[in-house]
C-alpha positions in Angstrom: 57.2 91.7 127.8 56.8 88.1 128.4 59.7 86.0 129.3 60.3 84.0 126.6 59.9 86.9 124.0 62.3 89.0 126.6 65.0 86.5 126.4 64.9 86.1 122.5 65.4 89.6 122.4 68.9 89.1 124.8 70.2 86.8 122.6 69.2 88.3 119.1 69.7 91.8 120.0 73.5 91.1 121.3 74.1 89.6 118.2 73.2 92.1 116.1 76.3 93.7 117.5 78.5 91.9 115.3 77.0 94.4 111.8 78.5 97.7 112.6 76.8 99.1 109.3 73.8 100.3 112.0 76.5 101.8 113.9 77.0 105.5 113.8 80.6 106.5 115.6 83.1 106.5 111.9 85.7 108.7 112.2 86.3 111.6 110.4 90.3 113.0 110.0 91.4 114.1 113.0 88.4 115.1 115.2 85.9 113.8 118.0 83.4 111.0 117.7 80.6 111.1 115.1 77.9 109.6 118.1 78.8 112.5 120.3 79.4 115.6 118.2 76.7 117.5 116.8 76.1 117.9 112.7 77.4 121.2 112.5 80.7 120.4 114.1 82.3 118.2 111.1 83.6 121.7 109.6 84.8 122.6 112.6 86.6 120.0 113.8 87.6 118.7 110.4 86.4 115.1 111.7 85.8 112.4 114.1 87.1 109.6 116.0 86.0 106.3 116.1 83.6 105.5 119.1 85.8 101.9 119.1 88.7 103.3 119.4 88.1 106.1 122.1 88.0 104.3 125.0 85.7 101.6 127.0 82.4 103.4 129.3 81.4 102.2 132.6 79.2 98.7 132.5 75.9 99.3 133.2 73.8 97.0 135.3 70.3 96.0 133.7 67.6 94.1 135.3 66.9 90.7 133.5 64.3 91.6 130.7 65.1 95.2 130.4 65.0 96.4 126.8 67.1 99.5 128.0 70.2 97.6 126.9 69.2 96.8 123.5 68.3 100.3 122.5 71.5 102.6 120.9 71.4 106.3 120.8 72.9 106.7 117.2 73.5 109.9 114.8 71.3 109.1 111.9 70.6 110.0 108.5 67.5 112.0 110.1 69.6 113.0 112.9 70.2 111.9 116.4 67.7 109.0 117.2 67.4 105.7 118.9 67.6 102.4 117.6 66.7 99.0 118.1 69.6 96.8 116.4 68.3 92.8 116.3 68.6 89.5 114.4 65.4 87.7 113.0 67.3 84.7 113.8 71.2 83.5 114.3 71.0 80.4 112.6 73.2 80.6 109.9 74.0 77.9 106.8 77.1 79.6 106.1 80.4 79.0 107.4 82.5 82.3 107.5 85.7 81.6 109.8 85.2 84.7 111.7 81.4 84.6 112.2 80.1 83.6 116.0 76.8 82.3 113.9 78.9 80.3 111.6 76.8 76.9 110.4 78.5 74.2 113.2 79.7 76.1 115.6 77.5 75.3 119.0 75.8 77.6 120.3 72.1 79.1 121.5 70.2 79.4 117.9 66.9 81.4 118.8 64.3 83.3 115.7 61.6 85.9 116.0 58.5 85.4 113.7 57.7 88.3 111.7 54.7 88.7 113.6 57.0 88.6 116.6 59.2 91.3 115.4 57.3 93.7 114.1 54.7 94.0 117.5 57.8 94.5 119.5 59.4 96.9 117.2 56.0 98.8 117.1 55.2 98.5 121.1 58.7 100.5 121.3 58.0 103.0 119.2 54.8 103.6 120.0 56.2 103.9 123.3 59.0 106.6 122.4 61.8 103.9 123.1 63.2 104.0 119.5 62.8 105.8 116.4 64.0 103.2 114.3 64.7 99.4 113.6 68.2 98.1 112.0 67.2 94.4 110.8 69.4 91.5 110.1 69.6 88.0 109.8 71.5 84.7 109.6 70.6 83.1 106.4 69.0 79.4 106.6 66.5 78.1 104.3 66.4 78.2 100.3 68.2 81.7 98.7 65.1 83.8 99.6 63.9 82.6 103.0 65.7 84.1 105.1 65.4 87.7 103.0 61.6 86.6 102.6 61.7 86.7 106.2 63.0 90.0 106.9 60.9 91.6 104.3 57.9 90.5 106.1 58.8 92.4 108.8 59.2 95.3 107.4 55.7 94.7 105.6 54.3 94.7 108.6 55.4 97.2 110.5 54.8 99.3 107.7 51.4 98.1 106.8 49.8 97.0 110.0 51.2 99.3 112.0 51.4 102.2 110.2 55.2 102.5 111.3 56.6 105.7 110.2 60.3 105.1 112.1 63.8 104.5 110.1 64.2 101.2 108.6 67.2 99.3 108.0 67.1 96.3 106.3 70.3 93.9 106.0 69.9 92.3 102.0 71.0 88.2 102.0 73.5 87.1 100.1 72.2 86.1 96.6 68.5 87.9 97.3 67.0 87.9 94.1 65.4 90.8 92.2 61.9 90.0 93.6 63.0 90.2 97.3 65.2 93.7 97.0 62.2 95.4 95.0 60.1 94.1 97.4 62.5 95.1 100.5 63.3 98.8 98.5 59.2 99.1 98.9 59.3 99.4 103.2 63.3 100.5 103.6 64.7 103.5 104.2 67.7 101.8 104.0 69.8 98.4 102.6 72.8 97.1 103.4 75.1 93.6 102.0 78.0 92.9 103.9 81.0 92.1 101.1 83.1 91.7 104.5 86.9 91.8 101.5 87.4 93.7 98.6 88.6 91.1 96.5 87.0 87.2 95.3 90.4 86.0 96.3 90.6 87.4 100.0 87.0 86.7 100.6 87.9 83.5 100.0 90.1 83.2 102.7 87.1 84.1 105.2 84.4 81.5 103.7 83.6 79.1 101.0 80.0 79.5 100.9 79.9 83.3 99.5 80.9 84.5 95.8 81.8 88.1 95.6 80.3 88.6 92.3 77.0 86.7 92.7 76.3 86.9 96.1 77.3 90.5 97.2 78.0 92.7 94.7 75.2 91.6 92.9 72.3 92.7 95.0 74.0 96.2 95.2 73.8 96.3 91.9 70.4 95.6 91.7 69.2 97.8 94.4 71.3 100.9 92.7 69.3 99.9 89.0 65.6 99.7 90.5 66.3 103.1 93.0 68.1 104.5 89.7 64.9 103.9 87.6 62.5 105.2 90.0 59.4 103.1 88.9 59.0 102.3 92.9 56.7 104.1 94.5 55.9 103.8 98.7 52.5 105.1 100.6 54.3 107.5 103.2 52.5 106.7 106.5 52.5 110.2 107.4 50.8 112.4 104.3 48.9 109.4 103.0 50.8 110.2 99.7 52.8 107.7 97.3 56.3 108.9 96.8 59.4 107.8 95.1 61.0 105.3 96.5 64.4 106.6 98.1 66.8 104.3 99.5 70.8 104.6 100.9 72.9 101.4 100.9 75.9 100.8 102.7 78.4 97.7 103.1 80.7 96.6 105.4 84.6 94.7 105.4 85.8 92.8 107.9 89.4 94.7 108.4 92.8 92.2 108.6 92.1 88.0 108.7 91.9 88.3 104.9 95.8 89.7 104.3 93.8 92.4 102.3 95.7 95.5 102.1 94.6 99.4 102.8 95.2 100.5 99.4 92.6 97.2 98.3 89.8 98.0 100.4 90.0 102.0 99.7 89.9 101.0 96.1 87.5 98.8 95.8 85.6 101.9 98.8 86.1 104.5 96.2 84.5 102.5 92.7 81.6 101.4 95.5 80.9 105.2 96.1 81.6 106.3 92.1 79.9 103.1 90.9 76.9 101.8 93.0 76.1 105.1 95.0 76.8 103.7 98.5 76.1 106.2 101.7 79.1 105.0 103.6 81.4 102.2 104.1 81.9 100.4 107.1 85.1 99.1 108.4 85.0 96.3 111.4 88.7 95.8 113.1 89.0 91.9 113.4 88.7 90.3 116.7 88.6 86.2 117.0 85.7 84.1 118.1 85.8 81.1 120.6 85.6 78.2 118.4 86.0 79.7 115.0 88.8 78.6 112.5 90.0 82.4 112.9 89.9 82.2 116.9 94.1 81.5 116.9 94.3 84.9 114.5 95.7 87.9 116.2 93.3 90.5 116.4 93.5 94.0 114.3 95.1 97.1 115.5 91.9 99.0 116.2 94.1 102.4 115.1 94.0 100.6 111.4 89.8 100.6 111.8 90.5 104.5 112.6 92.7 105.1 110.0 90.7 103.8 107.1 87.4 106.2 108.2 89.6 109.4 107.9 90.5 108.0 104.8 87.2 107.1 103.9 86.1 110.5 104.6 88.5 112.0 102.5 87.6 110.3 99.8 83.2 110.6 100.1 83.4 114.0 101.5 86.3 116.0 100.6 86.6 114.9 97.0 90.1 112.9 97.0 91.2 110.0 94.9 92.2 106.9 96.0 95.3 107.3 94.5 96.3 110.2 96.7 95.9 109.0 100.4 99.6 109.0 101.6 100.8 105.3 102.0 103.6 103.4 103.8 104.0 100.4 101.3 100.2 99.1 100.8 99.2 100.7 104.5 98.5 104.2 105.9 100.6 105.1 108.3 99.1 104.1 111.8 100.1 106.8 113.6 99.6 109.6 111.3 96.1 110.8 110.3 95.9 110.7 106.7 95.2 114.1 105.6 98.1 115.2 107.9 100.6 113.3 106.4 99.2 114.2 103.0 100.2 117.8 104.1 104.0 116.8 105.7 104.7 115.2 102.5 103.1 118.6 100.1 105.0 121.4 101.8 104.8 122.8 98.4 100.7 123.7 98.5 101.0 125.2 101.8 100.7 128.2 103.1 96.9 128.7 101.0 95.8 132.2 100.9 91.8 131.4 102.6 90.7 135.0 100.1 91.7 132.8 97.0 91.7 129.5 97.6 88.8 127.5 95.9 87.2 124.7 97.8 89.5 121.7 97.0 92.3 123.7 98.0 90.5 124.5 101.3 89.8 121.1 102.2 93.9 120.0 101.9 94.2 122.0 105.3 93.9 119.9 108.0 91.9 122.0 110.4 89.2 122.6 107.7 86.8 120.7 107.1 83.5 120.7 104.4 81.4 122.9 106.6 84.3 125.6 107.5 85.2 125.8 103.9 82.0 126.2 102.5 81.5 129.0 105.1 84.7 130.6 104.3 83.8 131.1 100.5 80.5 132.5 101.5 81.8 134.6 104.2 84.8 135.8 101.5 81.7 137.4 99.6 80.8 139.7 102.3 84.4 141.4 102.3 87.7 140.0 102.4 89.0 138.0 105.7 91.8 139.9 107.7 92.2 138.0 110.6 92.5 134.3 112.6 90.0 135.5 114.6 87.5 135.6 111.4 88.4 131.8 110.6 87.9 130.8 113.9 84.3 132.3 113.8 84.1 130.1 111.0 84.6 126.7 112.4 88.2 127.0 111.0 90.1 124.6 114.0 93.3 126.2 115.7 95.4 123.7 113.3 94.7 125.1 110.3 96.4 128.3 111.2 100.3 127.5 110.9 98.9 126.4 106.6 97.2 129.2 105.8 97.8 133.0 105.5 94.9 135.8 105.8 94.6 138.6 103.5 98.5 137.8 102.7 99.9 137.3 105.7 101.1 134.2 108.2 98.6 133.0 110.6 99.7 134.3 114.0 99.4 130.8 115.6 101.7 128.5 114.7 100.9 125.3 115.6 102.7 121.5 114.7 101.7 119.5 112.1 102.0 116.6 114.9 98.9 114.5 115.8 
């Protein structure tokens, strides 16, 4: 790779770091982390813990110019895969207080062409490095520049290269219909950052960003063309043109705002009922050098943790908002929030696992969406007699001091204590 392209790359590829919605390690309630445990065990461990808040790895050494360091083994939509996570550029016109690309703020401002970008990206995966590209961008130019830019990308690598990886394309604030169709037509996937869940606490992180206009609106749009299903996509592979299927996500920016839990899960649960989002992403607060946040205290990263079990409860296991256990406004930080759900409901415990329907399943911590699903179908085969059975069944130790088999007590009893 030639030097100058190679050191680009360093800069724009570190500071793609910043947009954890191409990150894959969200926490499920109380279990082991989403970028190291395998699909199938979510029911069993009923969840996982956040790869941010499990510890720090050894550094590792790179020589200079070594793409190694820029490529992310991730748990993907299509299953475990590598990525490539980059900026088309870090010049930024907007001023977010938290932001390291933040318009003044001094610092190296570097850009890949799209020609640039999309040879690289293709030389990688040509090579077997990655399996797939997550794109953003700071935004400079008029509204559609910088989106115009991206987009290009993704044209061609699509077009010219025939690129058949996973694409992941961050949408700029205020994009206009034009630009999303024409980003919906090479994406597998979009994202827009609302970074607060309400106009007024976004408000205290920039004043160049309207929640309405800028933000929610492009989600909006991308949910009513993806609805309508008028796009169609050659898929690189069969040669066939297909519906256009594409997941969105979002991310907030978790504490310099003053926002509370029960705001952001609120506004978490109307994006999942409302605009059809994949997943929400939650990024603990952390000052920048030279930033008007870089005097704020950082987040308690066990808040970050706290709202993905949440989260989870709410996309996967069918809760409400209204019924995650709070301490005033907050969950509780040390208490995962299914588990204190269940210390403050002694009344729907012990569940009978012969009778109980799915819903009541998933209220026991210990059981998650895949052990409860194979409980019911493994109830149809004959009728469970022992712990032993649920254990078979993914069913984690925990569970066993809330339930009863075939009418009787679980023989382990374990604490309700995380």
């Amino acid at each position: 790779m030639p030097a100058d392209l190679a050191d680009r790359l360093a800069v724009l590829a570190d500071g793609a770091q910043y947009d954890l919605c191409a990150q894959s390690g969200r926490p499920m309630p109380d279990g082991a982390s989403s970028s190291s445990a395998a699909p199938s065990d979510a029911g069993s461990s009923d969840g996982r813990i956040a790869s941010a808040t499990a510890g720090t790895r050894p550094e590792r050494r790179y020589r200079h110019g070594d793409v190694t360091r820029h490529i992310q083994r991730i748990s993907g939509p299509r299953g475990p895969t590598t990525q490539l996570r980059v900026l088309q550029t870090n010049a930024c016109a907007k001023d977010c207080f938290y932001c390291p690309f933040r318009a003044g703020r001094n610092f190296r401002r570097e850009a890949f062409t799209p020609d640039e970008l999309a040879r690289l990206t293709d030389g990688l995966h040509r090579a077997g490095r990655i399996q797939a590209l997550f794109l953003s961008s700071g935004v400079v130019g008029h509204d559609d520049h910088s989106m115009a830019q991206i987009v290009a990308t993704g044209e061609i690598l699509r077009r010219r290269y025939r690129y058949s990886g996973y694409l992941h394309l961050k949408m700029m604030p205020g994009a206009s219909d034009a630009a999303i169709e024409a980003a919906l037509t090479v994406a597998d996937r979009v994202s827009v950052n609302l970074e607060a869940p309400t106009a007024a606490h976004l408000a205290r992180l920039t004043s160049t960003k309207d929640l309405a206009a800028d933000l929610l609106a492009p989600l909006r749009r991308v949910k009513r063309i993806v609805d309508a299903r008028r796009l169609r996509r050659r898929n690189v592979v069969t040669g066939r043109d297909e519906p256009v299927r594409v997941s969105r996500t979002t991310q907030f920016v978790v504490g310099p705002a003053g926002e509370s839990d029960r705001d952001l899960l609120g506004v978490t649960q109307r994006l999942y009922r409302e605009l059809g989002l994949s997943c929400v992403y939650y990024s603990a607060f952390r000052p920048v050098p030279d930033t008007p946040l870089d005097g704020h205290a950082p987040e308690d990263p066990r808040r970050e943790r706290r709202l993905y079990q949440a989260d989870f409860l709410l996309r996967d296991y069918g809760w409400s908002a209204d019924e995650l256990p709070m301490t005033g406004e907050r969950l509780d930080l040390d208490a995962d929030p299914k588990l204190a759900w269940a210390r403050a409901h002694p009344d729907h415990f012990p569940v009978e696992v012969n009778r109980a329907g799915r819903d009541a399943l998933l209220r026991v911590p210990g059981i998650g969406p895949i052990a409860a699903d194979r409980v019911i179908a493994a109830r149809r085969e004959g009728r469970l007699r022992s712990p032993d059975q649920l254990g078979r069944l993914g069913v984690d130790a925990r569970a066993l001091d809330l339930v009863t088999v075939d009418g009787r007590r679980a023989a382990a009893q374990l604490s309700l204590g995380i």
